[in-house]
C-alpha positions in Angstrom: -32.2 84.9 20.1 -32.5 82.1 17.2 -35.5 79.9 16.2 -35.1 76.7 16.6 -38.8 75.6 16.3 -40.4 73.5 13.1 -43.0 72.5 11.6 -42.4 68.3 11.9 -45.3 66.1 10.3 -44.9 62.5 10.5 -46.8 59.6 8.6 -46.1 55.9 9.3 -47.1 52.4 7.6 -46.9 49.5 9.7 -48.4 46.2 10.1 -49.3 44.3 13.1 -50.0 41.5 14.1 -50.8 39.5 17.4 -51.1 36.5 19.2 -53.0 35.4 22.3 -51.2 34.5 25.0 -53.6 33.4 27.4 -57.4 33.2 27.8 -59.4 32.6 31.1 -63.3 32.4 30.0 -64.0 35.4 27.0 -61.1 37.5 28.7 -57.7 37.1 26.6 -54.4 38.7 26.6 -52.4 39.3 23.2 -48.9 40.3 22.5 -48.5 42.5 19.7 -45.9 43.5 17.0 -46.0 45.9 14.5 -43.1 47.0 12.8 -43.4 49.7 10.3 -41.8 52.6 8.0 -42.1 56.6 9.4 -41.7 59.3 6.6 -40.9 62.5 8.5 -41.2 66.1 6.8 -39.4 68.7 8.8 -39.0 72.0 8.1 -35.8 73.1 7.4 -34.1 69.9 7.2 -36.2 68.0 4.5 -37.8 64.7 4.4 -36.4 61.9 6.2 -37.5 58.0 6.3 -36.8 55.9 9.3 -38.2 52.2 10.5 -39.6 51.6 13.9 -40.6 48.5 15.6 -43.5 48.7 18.4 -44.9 45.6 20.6 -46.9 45.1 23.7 -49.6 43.4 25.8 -53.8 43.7 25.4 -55.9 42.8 27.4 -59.4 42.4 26.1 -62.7 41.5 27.5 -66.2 41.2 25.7 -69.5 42.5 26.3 -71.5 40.7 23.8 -70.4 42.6 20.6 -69.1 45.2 22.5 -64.8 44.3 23.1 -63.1 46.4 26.0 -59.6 46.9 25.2 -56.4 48.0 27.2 -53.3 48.5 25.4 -50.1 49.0 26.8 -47.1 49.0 24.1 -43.2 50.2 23.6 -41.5 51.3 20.2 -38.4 52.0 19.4 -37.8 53.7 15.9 -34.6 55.8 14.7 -34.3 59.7 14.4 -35.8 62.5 11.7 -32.2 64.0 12.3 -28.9 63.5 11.4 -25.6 64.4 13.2 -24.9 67.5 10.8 -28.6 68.8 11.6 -27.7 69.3 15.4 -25.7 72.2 16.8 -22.1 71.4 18.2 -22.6 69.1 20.9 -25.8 67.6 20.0 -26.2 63.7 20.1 -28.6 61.7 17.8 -30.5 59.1 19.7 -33.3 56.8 18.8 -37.3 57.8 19.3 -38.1 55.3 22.4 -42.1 55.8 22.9 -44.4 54.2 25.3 -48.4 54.4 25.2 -51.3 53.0 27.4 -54.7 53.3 26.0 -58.1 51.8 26.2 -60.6 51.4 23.1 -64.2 49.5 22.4 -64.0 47.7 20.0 -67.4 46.4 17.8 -67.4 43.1 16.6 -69.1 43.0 12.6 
């Protein structure tokens, strides 16, 4: 039997930014972009720098100074790995991700 299991941390600087796409009353939607830079530190294979590029819709609807917020966003970033880190076989692909959330938001 062989280990294959790491350790993998990951730590990314992006910037995004957003503009609204339609409003009806206080409720607005906004599309989003946010590309950025992931540094990777893998175990066994060292320490790897990649970009990724994420966008998406939000919805968002106030309460007074209370904002609701639903997010739902796709990314698309390259790979911590390199051909020569994969076995015989093994194909390098890019990181697609895909993310709903939800968030409050308080307005200062």
């Amino acid at each position: 039997m062989e280990q294959r299991t790491n350790d993998v941390t990951r730590f990314r600087a992006a910037l995004t930014v957003g503009r609204r796409l339609a409003r009806s009353g206080p409720v607005s939607v906004v599309l989003l972009a946010s590309p950025g830079v992931d540094y990777w530190e893998t175990e066994g294979i060292g320490n790897r720098t990649t970009v990724a590029l994420r966008g998406g819709l939000v919805l968002r609807i106030p309460f007074g100074r209370v904002e609701f917020e639903n997010r739902l966003l796709a990314g698309i970033g390259g790979s911590p790995f390199r051909r020569e880190d994969l076995p015989p076989g093994g194909k390098v692909v890019s990181l697609r991700t895909f993310s709903l959330g939800a968030a409050l938001r308080l307005r200062l």
